[in-house]
N, C-alpha and C positions, 0 to 999 in steps of 0.2 A: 434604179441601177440593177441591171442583171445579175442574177445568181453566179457565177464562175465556179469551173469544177474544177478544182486541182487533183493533179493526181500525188496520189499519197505514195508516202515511204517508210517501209518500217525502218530505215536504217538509225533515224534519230530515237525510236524505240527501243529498237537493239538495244542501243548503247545504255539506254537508260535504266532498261532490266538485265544488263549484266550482274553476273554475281555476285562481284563485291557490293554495288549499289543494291541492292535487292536487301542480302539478307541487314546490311546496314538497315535498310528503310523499315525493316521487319522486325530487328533482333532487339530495339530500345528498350522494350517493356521486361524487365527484367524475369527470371525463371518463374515457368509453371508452377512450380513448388510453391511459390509463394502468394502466390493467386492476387494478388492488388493490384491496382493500376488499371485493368480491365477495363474498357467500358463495356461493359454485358450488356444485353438487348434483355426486355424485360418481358412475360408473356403476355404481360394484359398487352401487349402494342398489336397482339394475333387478330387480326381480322375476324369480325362477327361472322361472315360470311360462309366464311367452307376454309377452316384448317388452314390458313397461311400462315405459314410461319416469314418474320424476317430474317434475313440474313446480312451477317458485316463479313465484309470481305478482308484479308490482312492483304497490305498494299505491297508492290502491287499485285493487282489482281490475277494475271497471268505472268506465272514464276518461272525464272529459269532453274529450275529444280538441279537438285542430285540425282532425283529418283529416275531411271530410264526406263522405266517398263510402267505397265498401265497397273494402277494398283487405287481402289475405291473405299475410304475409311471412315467409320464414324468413331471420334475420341472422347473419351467420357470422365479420364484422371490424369490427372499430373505424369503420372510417372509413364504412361503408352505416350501422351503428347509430346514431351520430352525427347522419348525415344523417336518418335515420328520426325520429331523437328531437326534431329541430330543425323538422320537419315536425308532431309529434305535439306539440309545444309552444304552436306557433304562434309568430307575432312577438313579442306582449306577453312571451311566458315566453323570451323566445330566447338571453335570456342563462344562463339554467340549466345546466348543462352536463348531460350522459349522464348515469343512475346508473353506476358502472363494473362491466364485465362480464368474465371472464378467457375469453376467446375460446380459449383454448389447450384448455379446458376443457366451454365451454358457447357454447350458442348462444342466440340474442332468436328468439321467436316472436310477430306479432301478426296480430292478428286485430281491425279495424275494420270497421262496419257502416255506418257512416255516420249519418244522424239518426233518429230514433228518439225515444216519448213518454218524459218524463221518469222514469218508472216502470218502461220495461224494462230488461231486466238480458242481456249475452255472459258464457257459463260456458264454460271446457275442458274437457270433459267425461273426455275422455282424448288420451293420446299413445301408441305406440305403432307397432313394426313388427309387420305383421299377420304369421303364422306363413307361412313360404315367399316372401314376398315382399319384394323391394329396395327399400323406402321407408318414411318413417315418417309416421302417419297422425295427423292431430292434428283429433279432432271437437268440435265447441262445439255451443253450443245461443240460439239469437236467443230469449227469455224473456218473455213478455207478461204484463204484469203481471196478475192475479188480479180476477178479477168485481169481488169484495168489498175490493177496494184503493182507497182516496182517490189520485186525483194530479191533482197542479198541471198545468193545460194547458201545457205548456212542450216546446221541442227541447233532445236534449242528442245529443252524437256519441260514441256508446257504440264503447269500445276494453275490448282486454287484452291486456296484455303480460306473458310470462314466460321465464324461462329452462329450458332444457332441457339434459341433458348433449350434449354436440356428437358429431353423426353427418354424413358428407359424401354421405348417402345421399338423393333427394331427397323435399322434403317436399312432402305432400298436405292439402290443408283440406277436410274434411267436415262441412257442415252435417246437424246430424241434425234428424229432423223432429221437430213438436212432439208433446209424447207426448199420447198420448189419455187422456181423463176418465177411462174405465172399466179403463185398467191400473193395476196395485198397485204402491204404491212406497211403500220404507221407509226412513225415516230416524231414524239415533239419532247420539247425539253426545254429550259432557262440556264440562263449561265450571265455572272456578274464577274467582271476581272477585277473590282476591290472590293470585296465585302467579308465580313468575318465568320461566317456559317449559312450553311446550306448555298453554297455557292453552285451549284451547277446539277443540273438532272439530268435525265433522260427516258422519257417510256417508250417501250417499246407494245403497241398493240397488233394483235394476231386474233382470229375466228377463235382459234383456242384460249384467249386470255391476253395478261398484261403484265408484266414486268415494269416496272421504277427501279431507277438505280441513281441515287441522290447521293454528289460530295460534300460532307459536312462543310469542307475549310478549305482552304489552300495551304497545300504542305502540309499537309496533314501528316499523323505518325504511323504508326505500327498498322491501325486500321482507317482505310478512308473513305471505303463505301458502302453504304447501309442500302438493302435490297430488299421488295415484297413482289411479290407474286399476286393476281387478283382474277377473280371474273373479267368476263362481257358479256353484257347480257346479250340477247337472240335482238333485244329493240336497237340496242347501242351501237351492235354491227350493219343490224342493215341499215344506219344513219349513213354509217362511216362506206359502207359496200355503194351506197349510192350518191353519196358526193363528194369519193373522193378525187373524182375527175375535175370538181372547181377551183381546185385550186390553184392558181398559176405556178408558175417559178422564179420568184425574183426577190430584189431584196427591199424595203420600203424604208424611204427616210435613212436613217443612221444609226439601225439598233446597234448599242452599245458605246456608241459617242459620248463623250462626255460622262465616262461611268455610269450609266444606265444599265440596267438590265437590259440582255436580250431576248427575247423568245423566238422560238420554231417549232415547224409543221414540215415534214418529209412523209411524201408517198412514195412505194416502191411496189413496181408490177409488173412484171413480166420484161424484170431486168433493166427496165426506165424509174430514173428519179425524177420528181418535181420539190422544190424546197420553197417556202415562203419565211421568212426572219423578219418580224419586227419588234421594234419594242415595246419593254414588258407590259403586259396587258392591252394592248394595242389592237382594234381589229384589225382580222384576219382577210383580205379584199376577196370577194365572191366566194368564202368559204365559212359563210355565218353556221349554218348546220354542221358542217366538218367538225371547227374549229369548239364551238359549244359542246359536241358530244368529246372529243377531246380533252378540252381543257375538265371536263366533268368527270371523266374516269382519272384524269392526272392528280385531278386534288381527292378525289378518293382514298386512293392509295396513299398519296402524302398525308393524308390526315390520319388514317391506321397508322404508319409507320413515324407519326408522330414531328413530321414536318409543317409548318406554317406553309402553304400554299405561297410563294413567292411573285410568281405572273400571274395575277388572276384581273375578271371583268372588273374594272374600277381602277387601276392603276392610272398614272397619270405620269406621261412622260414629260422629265425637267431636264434642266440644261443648267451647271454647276457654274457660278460666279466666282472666280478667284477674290478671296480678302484684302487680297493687293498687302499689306501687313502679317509683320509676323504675330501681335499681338492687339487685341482693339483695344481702344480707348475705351471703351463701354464695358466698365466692370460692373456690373449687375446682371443675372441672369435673367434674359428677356427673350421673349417672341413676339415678331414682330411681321405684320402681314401688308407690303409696299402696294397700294394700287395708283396711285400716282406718280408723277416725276418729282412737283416738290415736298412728299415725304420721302421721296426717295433721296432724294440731293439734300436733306437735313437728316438722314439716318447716315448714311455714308459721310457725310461730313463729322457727324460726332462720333462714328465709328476708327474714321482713317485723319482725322485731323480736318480744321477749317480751312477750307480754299478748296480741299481734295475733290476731284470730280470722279463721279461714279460712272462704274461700267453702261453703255449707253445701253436701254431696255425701253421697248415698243409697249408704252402701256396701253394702247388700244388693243392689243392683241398679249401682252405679256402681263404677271403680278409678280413682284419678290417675292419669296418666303424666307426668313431671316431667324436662326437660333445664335443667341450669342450663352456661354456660359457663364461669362464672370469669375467669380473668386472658386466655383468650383470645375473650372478646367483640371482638366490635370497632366503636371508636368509629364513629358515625353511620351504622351498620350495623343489622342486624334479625335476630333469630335466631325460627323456627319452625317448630312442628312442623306437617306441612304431608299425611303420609299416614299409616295405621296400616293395617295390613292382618295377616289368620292364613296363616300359610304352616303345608306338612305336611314330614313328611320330611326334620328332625325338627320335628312340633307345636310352634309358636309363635308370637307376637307381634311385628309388627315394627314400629317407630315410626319414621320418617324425618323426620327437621329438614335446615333448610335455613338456610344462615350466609350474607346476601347483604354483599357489600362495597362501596361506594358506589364507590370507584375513586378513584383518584390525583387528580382533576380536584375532588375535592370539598373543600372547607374545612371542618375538623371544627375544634373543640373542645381542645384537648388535654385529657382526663380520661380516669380509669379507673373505667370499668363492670363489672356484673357480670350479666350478661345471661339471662334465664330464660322459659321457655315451660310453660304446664300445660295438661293438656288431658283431659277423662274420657270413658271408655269402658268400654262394657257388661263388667261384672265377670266374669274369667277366672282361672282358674289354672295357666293356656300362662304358660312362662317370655318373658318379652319382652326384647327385643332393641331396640338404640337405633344408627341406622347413618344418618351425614350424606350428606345427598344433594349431586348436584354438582348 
């Protein structure tokens, strides 16, 4: 199926970072003063490499601010944050308090432009003490929106705010300029519409370096995207300089069908995109070099910034069996690995009750993979299996579920469940492994 290019609109943007919704999304974390709550970014997460720092962005990431003029801050205590945030509010929002910040820890970095069309976008491109030098350099980019963009005629006062680990060394704001048409820049990224952390990325690679910008969660709070800056080496670019013409445009299969993860590969050059999406972990058709040096600088980065690599070589796309029940008969916790029809029509059968016929599956070509929990499900909670990937050394299968707990705050039911997940994948006879993810 062909890629399709829609043309975008900031107007459902708009609306989304309007004020009220803004500093709502921003203001949960109760005042600076108080400093808890935070999730601080830690330094060991700093790249061995050359001075990256991370950065978390407070959501979202481009703010319809108060502030109308251009003004470049680094905050170091409570009581300037404060005043910052009460500035960046405006009157109407003034009662909001700070999101809270542990200053012992981290620092507020912002970065206002002032007004600007409704459609442009401030990015941090990175942060950073440059090698030999006493200070740390924080570049962004003023983003004009695209030829082929729809926008509302409208002003909006584009901000960003994030935190950084705390350095007392001083900081520098570098506007970089806008990149030209005719240079190559690639972008890939993953993205899962159910899953409960590190749901979505995106890198962006340039001659001059690499950007990640990974969301922890969906809905996330006050903050929702963790960022690292990184090299390219002279070898990694001219991989990427010379085959990024293989890559076609299209879309393979069904990434993202059936809960799956997605992944993608975008070049852009001289104002033409080509996109390739499949799923996660999935080769990439006539772009095996591309996609390898790609996927190699992505999990780089993610592994500094202290993400699990999510799409990587070894993934194994599945396709999700409905339980057909709300509870199975099978209370005992069990894994169970179908390569037949009739263990499969005597698992389902003691799963969903006797006579019941299971979901019909190709087992010349398909194998179940079955977790049931038993007595430890738990009420108003969701069990899933959620990765499968082949590991070597030793050769095998690994299935990863995931047990979410709704938390103390929620009013269940009092009953007992017996909680089960199935999911098929292309037929092996790698012994598999079934390992709860946190």
């Amino acid at each position: 199926m062909m890629h399709q290019r829609w043309m975008k609109s900031c107007l459902t943007s708009l609306l989304a970072v309007s004020a009220g919704a803004l500093i709502a999304a921003c203001g949960g974390g109760g005042s600076a003063a108080q400093g808890g709550g935070s999730q601080s970014l830690s330094t060991g997460a700093v790249m061995a490499e050359g001075q990256s720092l991370p950065f978390e962005l407070f959501s979202p990431a481009a703010a319809q601010s108060a502030i109308s003029r251009k003004k470049l801050v680094a905050v170091r205590d409570a009581q300037a944050w404060n005043a910052l945030w009460s500035e960046h509010a405006g009157p109407t929002f003034a009662y909001r308090p700070a999101p809270a910040v542990d200053f012992s820890r981290n620092m507020v970095i912002g970065v206002f432009l002032g007004s600007r069309g409704a459609c442009d976008r401030v990015e941090i491109a990175s942060v950073r003490q440059p090698p030999g030098q006493a200070k740390i350099e924080v570049s962004y980019r003023d983003i004009p929106p695209s030829p082929d963009m729809a926008c509302i005629a409208s002003i909006v006062n584009l901000a960003v705010l994030a935190t950084v680990p705390r350095s007392d060394l001083p900081v520098e704001f570098l506007q970089l300029p806008a990149r030209p048409a005719s240079d190559l820049v690639i972008r890939s990224g993953w993205e899962f519409a159910l899953c409960t952390n590190n749901c979505k990325a995106e890198v962006e690679i340039a001659k001059e370096g690499a950007t990640l910008n990974v969301t922890p969660r969906p809905n996330a709070g006050q903050q929702d995207r963790r960022g690292l800056w990184g090299q390219v080496s002279p070898e990694e670019w001219n991989t990427l300089a010379a085959n990024f013409g293989s890559l076609p445009d299209l879309v393979v299969g069904c990434p993202g069908c059936a809960d799956e993860g997605r992944e993608w590969i975008e070049v852009e050059k001289d104002g033409r995109k080509k996109r390739v999406a499949v799923s996660c972990g999935m080769p990439f058709p006539n772009a095996d070099a591309l996609a390898g040096t790609v996927r190699a600088i992505r999990s780089r980065l993610a592994a500094a910034l202290g993400v699990p690599q999510a799409c990587s070589p070894g993934s194994i796309a599945f396709e999700r069996l409905a339980p057909a029940v709300f509870t199975s008969r099978i209370a005992d916790k069990r894994f169970v690995t179908v390569r037949d029809a009739s263990a499969w029509t005597a698992l389902w059968n003691e799963h969903a009750g006797e006579g019941s016929v299971p979901p019909a599956v190709d087992f010349r070509e398909k194998m179940v993979l079955a977790v049931f929990l038993g007595r430890e499900s738990v009420t108003c909670g969701s069990m899933r299996i959620e990765t499968v990937r082949q590991h070597g050394n030793p050769a095998r299968i690994e299935a990863g579920y995931r047990v979410t707990d709704p938390g103390p705050d929620v009013m269940c039911v009092a009953a007992n469940i017996n909680q089960s997940a199935f999911v098929t994948v292309p037929a092996s006879s790698l012994p598999v492994e079934y390992v709860k993810l946190q």
